[in-house]
N, CA and C of each residue as an Amber inpcrd file, in Angstrom:
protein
   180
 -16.9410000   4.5640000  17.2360000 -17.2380000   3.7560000  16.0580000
 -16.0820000   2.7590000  15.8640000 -16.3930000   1.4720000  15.5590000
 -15.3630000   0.7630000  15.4930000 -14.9900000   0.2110000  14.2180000
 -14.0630000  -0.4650000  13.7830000 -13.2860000  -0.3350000  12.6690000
 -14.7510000  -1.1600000  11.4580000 -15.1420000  -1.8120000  11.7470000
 -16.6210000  -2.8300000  11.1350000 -17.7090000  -1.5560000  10.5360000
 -17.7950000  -1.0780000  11.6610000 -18.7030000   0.2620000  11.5900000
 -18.3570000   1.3280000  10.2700000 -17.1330000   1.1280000  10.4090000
 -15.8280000   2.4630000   9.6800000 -16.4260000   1.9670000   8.3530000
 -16.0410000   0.6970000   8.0850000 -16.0830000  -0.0680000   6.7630000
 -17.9120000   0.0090000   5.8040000 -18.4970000   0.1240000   6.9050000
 -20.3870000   0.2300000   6.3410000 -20.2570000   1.6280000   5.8530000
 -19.4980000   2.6160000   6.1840000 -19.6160000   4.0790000   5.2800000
 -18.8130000   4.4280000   4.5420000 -18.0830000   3.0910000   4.2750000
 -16.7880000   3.6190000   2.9510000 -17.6060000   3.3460000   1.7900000
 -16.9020000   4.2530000   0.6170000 -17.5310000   4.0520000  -0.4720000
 -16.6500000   2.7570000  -1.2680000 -17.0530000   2.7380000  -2.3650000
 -16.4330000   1.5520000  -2.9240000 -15.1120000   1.9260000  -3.5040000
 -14.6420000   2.4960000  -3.8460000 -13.6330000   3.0740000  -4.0670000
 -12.7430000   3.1610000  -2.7930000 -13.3120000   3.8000000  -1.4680000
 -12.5000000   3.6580000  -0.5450000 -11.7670000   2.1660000   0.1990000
 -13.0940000   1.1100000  -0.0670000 -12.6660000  -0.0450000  -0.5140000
 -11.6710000  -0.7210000  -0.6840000 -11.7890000  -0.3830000  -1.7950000
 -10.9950000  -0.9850000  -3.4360000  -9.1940000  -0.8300000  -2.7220000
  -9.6450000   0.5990000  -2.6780000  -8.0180000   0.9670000  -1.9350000
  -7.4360000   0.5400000  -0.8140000  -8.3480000   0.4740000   0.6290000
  -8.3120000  -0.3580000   1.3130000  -7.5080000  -1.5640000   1.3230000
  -8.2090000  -2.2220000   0.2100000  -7.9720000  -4.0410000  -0.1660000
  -6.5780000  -3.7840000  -0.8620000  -6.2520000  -3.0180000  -1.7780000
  -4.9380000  -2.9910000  -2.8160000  -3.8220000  -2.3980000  -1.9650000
  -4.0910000  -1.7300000  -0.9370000  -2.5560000  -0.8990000  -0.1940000
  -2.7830000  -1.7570000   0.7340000  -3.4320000  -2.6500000   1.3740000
  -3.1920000  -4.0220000   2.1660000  -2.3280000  -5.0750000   1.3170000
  -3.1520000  -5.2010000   0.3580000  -1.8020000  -6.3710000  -0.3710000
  -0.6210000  -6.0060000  -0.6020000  -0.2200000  -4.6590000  -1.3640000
   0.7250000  -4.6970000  -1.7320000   1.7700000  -4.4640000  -0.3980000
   1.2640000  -3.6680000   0.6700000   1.7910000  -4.4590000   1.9700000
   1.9880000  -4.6140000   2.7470000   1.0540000  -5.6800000   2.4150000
   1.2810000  -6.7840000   3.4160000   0.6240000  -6.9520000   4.6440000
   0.1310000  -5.6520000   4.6000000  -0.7200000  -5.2660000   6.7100000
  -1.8420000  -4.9250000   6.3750000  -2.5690000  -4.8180000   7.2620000
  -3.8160000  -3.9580000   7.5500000  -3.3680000  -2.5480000   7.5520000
  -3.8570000  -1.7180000   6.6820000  -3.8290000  -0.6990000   6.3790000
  -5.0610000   0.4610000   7.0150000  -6.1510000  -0.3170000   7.4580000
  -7.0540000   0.3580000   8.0370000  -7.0730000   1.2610000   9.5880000
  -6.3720000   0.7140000  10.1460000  -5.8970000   1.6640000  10.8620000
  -4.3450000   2.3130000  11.2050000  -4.1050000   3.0480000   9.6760000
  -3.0300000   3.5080000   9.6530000  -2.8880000   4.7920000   8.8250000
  -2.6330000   5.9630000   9.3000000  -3.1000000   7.1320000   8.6310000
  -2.5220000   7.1700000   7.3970000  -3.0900000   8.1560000   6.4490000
  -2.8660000   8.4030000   5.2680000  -1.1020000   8.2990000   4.7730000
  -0.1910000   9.1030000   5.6290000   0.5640000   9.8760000   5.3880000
   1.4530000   8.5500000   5.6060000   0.9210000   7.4400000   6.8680000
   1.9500000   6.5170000   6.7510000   1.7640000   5.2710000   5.8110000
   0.4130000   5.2970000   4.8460000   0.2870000   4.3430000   4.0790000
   1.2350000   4.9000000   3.0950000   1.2820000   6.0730000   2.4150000
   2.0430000   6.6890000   1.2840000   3.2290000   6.7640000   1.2570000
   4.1710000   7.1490000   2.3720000   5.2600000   6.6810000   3.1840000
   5.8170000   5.3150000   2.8140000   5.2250000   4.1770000   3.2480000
   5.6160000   3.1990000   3.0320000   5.2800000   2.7200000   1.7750000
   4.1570000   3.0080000   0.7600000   4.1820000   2.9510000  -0.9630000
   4.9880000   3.2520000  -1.5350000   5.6110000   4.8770000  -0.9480000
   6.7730000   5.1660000  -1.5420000   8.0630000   4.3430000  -1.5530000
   8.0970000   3.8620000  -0.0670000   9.3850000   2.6390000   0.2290000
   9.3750000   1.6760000  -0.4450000   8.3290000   1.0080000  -0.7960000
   8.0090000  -0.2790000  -1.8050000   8.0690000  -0.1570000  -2.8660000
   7.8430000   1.3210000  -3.4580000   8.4100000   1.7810000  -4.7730000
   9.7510000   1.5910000  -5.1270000  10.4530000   2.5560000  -4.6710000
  12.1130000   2.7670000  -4.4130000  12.5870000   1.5010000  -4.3440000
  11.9680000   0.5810000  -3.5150000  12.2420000  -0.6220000  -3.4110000
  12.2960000  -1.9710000  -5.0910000  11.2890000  -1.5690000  -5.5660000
  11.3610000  -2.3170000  -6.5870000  12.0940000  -1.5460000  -7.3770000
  12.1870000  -0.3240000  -7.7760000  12.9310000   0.2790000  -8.5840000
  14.4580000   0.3480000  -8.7520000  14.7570000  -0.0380000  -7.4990000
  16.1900000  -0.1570000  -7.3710000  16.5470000  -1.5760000  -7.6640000
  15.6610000  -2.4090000  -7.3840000  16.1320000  -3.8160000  -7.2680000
  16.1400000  -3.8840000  -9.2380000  14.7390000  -3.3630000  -9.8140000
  14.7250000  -3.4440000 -11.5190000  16.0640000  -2.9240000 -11.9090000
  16.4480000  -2.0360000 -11.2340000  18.0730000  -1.4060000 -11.8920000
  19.1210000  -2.5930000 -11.3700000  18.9980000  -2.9550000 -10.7870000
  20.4360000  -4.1500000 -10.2210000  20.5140000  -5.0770000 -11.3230000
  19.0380000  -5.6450000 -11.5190000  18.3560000  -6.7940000 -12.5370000
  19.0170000  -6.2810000 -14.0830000  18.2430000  -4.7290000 -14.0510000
  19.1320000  -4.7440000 -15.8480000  20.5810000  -4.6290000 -15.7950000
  21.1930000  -4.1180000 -14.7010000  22.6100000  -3.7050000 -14.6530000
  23.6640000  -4.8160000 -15.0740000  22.7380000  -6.3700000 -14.2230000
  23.5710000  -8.1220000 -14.0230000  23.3180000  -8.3870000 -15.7430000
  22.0050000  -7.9430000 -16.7180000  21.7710000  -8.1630000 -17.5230000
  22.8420000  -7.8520000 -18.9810000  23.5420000  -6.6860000 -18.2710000
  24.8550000  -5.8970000 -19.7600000  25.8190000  -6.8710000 -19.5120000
């Protein structure tokens, strides 16, 4: 089954998610297992979170 195919039995929700953990980044996410989409959400997390702490830190 190929990735076109994959996409005709997702539900909409599977979708949705699809489209939103592609943007935020940045890749095709569809062929990339679970564990390494969450992985790297987590990195993009940490990532903004640290940068928001630098931001209020320059702010005192």
């Amino acid at each position: 089954m190929d990735e076109q195919e994959k996409t005709i039995f997702m539900s909409e929700q599977e979708r949705t998610l699809l489209y939103k953990t592609s943007s935020i980044l940045r890749k095709d996410t569809s062929i990339m297992s679970l564990n390494d989409i969450i992985e790297e959400l987590v990195h993009v997390i940490e990532s903004k979170t640290k940068d928001d702490r630098l931001a209020d830190q320059e702010l005192k």
